[in-house]
N, C-alpha and C positions, 0 to 999 in steps of 0.2 A: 582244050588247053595244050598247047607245046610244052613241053617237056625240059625242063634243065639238068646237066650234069649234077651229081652230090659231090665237088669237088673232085678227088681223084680218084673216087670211089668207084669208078667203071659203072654208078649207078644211073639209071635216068627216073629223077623224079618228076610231080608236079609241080608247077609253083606256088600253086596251095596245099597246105599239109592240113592235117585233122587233127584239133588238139583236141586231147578226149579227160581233162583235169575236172573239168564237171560233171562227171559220168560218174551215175549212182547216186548224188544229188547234187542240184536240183534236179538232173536229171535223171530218169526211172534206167532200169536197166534196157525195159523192153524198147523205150524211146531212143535209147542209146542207142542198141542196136537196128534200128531203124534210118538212124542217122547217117551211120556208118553204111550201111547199106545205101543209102541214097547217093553220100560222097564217094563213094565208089562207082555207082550206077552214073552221074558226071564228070568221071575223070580224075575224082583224086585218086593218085596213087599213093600216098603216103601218107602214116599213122603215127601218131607220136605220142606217147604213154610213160608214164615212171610206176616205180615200182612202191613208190609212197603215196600215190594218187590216190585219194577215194573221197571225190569230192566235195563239195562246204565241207564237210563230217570231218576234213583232214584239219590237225592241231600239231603241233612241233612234239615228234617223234610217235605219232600214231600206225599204229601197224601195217595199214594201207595195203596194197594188191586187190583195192574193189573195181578198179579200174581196169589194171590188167585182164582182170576176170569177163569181165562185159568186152571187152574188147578180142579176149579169146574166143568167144561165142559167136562174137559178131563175123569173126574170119574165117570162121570154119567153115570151110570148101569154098574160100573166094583169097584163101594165104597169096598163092600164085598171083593173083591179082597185084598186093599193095607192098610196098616198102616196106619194112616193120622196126620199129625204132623203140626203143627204152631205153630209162636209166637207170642209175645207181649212183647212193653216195648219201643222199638226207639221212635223215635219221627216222626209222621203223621200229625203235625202240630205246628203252632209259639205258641198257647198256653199254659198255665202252665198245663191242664188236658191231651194234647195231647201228652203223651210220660210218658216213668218211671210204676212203680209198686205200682200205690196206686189202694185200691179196686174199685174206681169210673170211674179210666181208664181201669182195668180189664174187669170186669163188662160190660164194655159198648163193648170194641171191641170185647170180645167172640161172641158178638152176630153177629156184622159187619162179622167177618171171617165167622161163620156156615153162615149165607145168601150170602156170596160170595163163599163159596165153595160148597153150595149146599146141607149142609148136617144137619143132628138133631145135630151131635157129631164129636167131633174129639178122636184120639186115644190117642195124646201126647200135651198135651198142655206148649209152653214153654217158661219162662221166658229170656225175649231174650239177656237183661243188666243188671246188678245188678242199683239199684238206693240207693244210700246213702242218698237219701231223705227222706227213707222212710225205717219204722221199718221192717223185715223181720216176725215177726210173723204177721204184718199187714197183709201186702202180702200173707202169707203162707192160712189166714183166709177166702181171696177175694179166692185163691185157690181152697180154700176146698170146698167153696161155691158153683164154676162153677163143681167141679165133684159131690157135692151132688147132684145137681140139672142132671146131667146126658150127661152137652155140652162136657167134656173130662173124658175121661177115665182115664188116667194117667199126673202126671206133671214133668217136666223135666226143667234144668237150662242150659243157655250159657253164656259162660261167667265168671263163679263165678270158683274162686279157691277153694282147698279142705277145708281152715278154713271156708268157707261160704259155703259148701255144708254140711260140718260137724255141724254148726250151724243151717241149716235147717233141717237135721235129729234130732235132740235137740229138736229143738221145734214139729214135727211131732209126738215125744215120747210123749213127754210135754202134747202137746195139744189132743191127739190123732185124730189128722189131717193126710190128706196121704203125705206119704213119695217121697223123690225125687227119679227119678226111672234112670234118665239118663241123663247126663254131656257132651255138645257139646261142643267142643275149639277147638281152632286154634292147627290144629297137622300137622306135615309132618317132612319129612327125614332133609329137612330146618330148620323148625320150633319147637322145643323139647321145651320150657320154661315150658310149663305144663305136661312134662312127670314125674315127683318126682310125679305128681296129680294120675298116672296112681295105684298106688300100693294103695292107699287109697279106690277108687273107686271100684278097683276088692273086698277088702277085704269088705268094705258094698255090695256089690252087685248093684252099682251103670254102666248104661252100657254106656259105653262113643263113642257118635256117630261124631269123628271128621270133622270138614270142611278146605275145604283148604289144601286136603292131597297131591296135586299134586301142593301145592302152586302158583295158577292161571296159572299154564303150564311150571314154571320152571323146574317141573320133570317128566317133557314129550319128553326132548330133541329139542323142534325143539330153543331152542332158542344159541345160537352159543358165543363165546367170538369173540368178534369184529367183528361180523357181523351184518347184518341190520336187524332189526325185521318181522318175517315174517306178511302181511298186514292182515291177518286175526285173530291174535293173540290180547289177550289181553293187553299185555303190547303198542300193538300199537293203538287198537280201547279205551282202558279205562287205560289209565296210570295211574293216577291217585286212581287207585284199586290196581298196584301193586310194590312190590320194585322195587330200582334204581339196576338195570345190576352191581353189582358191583362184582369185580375180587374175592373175598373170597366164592361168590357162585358159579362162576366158575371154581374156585377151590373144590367143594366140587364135582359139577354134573359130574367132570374130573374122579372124584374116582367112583361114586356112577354107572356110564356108564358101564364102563368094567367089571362091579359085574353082572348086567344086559346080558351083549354079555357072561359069563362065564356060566348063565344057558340057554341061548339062548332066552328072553325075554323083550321085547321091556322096556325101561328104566321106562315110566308112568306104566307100569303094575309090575313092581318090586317095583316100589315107593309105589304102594297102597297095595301089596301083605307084603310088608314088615311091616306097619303100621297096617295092620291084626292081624299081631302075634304080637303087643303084648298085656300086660296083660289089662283085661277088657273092650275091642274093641267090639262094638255090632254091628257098620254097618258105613260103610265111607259113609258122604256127598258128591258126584260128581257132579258137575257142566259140562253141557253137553248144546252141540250148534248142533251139530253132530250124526247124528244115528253109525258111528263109534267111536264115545265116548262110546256111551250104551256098544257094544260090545266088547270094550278092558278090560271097569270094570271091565261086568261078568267075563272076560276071567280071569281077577286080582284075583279073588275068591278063580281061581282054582292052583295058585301058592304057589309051597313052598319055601322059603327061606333058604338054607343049613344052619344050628346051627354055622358056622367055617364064614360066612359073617357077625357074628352081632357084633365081636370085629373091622372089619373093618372101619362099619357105625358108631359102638360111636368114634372110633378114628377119622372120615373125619367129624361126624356131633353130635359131642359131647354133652349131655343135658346140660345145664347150672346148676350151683352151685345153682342159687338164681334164680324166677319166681317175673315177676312181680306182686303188687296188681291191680286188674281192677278196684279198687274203688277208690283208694288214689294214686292210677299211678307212685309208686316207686318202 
């Protein structure tokens, strides 16, 4: 796989990244590491981890770090190797200190993550939610702090639309604090609400590393109209993580299939191959159970999309007019 910049991050990742949010379950720890090892062993350089991760087993404000943990095992004597990416910001517990972006929960979990992952430093450190609780130059300052000090090397946002990433470059000038280097959100052939985000981001040099590109395996084909969910699938082991089966996505995976059989590529690797191109893509989040997960990614890498399929895709999976805010949820 070639290599793209992380934005301005002087980084060179892959263009597949290693979600690791199912590590621990359903996945075992020993699998995990396995995994990891394998997507390193083809190229992925890049890891993507939070620090509430510990997967199905996670519930809103559950303690989490079973993730990071497995993922620190996994890189011990292969660090050098990979990127190294976390967040912060969910909530890890019922407390007012235990969630959100003020600098005293900063502060305290950077340090929880380098001890659970084993390491002095991470490479991207990232703000996992935006919190309206709290002033964004605040934040930006707890920021600046953990990369003066040397725990990350670069900081990154999920989550935040472009008037809030536009506003933290503001203040980066402002303050002369470091800047935001890369923008994860909800992206897929499905999913566009934050593709108008895409044109902002290429233009700062911001590298936007989507999750959710094959939208929990809706655009991997195995899921059928009117048929029964297959049992080792997510929509039947974690429902509750993904949309309801409804007919207008069936209607879309009906288009998005035979575009797939027209270059002779399996539909998940056209879904993520397509998401590649377009503008300001620095490396898709995958979620993988599977050592043939690893191998379809990379394979996704190496696809082109013919220029004469993408009138097809905005007409069956059209971006929206309007994005919602993640802060005020209109």
């Amino acid at each position: 796989m070639q290599s793209r910049e992380l934005g301005a991050s002087g980084l060179l990742v892959s263009p597949i990244c290693l979600g690791t949010m199912t590590f621990g379950d359903p996945v075992s720890e020993q699998e995990s590491i396995a995994l990891v090892h394998q997507a390193v062993d083809l190229g992925i350089t890049f890891i993507d981890t939070a620090n509430n991760y510990e997967g199905y087993a996670r519930f809103l404000g559950s303690p989490g770090g079973v993730t990071e943990t497995i993922v620190g095992k996994a890189i011990k004597g292969r660090r050098d190797k990979v990127v190294l990416a976390t967040k912060v910001s969910a909530p890890i517990g019922p407390g007012p200190q235990d969630r959100g972006l003020s600098p005293s929960h900063i502060l305290r979990e950077i340090d929880r993550s380098l001890q659970r992952l084993q390491t002095d430093y991470v490479d991207l450190y990232i703000m996992h939610w935006p919190d309206k609780h709290v002033p964004l130059d605040t934040t930006l300052s707890a920021m600046e702090t953990i990369v003066r000090q040397g725990k990350a090397r670069c900081i990154g946002a999920s989550n935040f639309n472009a008037a809030q990433l536009c506003e933290m470059l503001w203040i980066a000038d402002r303050q002369g604090g470091p800047r935001i280097v890369s923008s994860q959100i909800p992206y897929s052939l499905l999913r566009r609400e934050f593709h108008h985000d895409l044109a902002f981001c290429e233009r700062h040099n911001i590298g936007v590393t989507p999750y959710q590109p094959l939208q929990g395996g809706m655009l991997t084909g195995k899921y059928q109209r009117g048929k029964s969910l297959p049992s080792d699938s997510r929509a039947a082991e974690k429902p509750e993580w993904m949309w309801a089966m409804e007919d207008k996505y069936f209607d879309q995976l009906e288009v998005i299939e035979p575009l797939a059989a027209e270059i002779d590529v399996p539909m998940s690797q056209y879904a993520l191959a397509t998401t590649l191109q377009q503008p300001a893509m620095s490396s898709l989040i995958v979620g993988v159970k599977k050592s043939q997960h690893i191998e379809d990614a990379v394979a996704a890498a190496s696809v082109r999309i013919p220029e004469e399929h993408a009138d097809k895709i905005d007409a069956a999976c059209p971006p929206p007019w309007h994005q919602p805010d993640p802060v005020r949820g209109s």
